[in-house]
C-alpha distance (Angstrom), angle and dihedral (degrees) to the residues before:
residue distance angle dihedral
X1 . . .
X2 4.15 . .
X3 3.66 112.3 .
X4 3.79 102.7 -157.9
X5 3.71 100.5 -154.0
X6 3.76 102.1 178.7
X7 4.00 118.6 27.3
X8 3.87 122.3 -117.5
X9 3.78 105.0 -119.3
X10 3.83 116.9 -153.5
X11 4.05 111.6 -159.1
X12 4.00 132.6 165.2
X13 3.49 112.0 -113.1
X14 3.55 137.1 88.4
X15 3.84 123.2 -70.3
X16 3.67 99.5 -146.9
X17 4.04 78.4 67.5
X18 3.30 106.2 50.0
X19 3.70 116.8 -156.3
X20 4.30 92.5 -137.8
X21 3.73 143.5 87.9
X22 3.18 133.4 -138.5
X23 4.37 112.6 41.1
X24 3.23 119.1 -27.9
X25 4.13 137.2 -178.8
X26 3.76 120.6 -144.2
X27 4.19 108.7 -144.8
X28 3.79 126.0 -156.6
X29 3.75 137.9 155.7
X30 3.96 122.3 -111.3
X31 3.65 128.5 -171.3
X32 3.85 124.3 -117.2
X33 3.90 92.2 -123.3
X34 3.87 93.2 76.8
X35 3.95 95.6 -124.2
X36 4.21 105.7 132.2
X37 3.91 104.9 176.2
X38 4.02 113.5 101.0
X39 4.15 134.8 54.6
X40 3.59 117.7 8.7
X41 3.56 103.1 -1.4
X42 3.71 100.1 58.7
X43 4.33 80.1 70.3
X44 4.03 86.1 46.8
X45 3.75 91.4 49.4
X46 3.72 92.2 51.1
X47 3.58 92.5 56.1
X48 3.41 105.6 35.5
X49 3.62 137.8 15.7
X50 3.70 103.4 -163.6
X51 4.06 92.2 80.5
X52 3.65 98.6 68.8
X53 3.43 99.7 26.9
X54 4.02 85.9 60.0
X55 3.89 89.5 40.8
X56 3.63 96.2 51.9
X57 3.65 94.5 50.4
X58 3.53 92.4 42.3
X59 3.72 89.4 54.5
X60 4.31 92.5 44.7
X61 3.79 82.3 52.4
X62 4.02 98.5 45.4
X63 3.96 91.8 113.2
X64 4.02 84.9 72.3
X65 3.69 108.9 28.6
X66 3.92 141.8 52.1
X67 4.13 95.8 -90.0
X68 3.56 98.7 135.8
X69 3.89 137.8 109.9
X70 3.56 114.3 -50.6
X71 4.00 93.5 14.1
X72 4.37 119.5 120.5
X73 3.24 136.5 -159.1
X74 3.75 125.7 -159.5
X75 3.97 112.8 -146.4
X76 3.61 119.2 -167.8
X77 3.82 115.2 -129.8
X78 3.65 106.3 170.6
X79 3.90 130.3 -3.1
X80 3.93 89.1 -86.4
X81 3.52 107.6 21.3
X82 4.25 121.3 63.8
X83 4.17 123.9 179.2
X84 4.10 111.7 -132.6
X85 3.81 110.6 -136.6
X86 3.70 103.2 -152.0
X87 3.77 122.0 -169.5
X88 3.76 99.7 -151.6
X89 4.02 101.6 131.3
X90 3.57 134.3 90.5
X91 3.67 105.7 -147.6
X92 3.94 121.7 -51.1
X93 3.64 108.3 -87.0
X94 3.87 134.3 66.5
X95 3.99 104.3 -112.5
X96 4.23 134.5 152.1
X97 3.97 90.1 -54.6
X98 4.59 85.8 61.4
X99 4.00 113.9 -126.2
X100 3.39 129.8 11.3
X101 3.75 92.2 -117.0
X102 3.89 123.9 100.8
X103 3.89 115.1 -152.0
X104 3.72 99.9 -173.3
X105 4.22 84.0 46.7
X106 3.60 95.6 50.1
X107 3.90 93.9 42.9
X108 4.11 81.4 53.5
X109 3.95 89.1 53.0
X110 3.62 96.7 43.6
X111 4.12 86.6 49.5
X112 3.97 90.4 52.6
X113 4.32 80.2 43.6
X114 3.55 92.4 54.8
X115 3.58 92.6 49.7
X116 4.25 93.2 53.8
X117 3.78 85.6 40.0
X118 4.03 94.9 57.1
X119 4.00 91.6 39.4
X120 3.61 92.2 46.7
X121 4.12 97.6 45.7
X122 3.93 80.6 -128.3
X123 3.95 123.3 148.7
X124 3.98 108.1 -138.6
X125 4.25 115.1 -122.5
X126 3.84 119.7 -174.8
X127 4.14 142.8 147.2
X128 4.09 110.6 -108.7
X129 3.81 92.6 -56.9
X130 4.16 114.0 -124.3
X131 3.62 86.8 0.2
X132 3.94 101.3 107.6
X133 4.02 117.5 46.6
X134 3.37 97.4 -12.8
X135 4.39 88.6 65.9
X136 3.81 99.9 -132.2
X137 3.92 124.9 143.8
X138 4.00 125.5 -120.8
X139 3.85 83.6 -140.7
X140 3.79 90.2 68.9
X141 3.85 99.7 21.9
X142 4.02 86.1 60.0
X143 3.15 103.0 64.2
X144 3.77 104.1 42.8
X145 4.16 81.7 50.3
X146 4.25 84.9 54.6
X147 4.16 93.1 47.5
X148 4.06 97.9 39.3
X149 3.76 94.4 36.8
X150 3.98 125.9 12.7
X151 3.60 92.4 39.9
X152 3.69 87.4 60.8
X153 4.13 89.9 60.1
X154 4.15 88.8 -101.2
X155 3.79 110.5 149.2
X156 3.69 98.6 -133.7
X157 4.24 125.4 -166.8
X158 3.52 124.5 -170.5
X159 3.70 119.3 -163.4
X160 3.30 131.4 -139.9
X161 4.10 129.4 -164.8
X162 3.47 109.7 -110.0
């Protein structure tokens, strides 16, 4: 039985600005091809340039690190505030294999997330994860975000464009 500790709380606003004190980490879902340009992280970009620039090298380097589905990375944009790189898409376009998105990858990310969330003290802000290009469904994103994250006592906003 799941044991949601603390609630997910879905807000409109914008998740680059998230609407907390204390820190916080900003989630969103990458693809494993390396290309960072549409959705989500066009707003990341904007703000910060960190993300990408640690994605893309992360990518370039792949042959000798952990990029790969279902692997994050946790890039510090200010001294409270870090963006969570989340490998959790197959690809970019919707093909034989459905959606880009990969549930059992993202739940794998958010896992890792929860982890850096809980050693950090952090409360966890994103848009409706895998839900945009990548072709996912909040009705099966949800829950995977209550079991890997809430029902580890993570506060957890989602934002939605108002």
């Amino acid at each position: 039985m799941l044991v949601v500790v603390n609630p997910l709380t879905i807000i409109r606003g914008d998740a680059t600005s998230p609407q907390a004190k204390g820190r916080k980490v900003i989630a969103h879902v990458c693809n494993d091809l390396g290309g960072w340009g549409k959705g989500f992280v066009v707003a990341i970009s904007r703000r910060w340039p960190e993300p990408e620039r640690d994605y893309r090298q992360w990518h370039r380097g792949r042959a000798g690190n952990d990029f790969a589905l279902g692997a994050t990375r946790l890039v510090q944009v200010a001294p409270d505030s870090w963006v969570a790189n989340m490998v959790g898409q197959r690809g970019i376009r919707t093909g034989s294999a459905g959606p880009p998105i990969r549930y059992d990858a993202v739940e794998r990310c958010l896992g890792s997330l929860a982890d850096h969330a809980y050693a950090l003290g952090a409360s966890v802000h994103m848009p409706r994860i895998g839900c945009g290009l990548a072709g996912g469904t909040w009705n099966r994103m949800e829950p995977i975000i209550l079991r890997t994250l809430c029902a580890r006592d993570i506060a957890v906003t989602v934002y939605d464009r108002g």
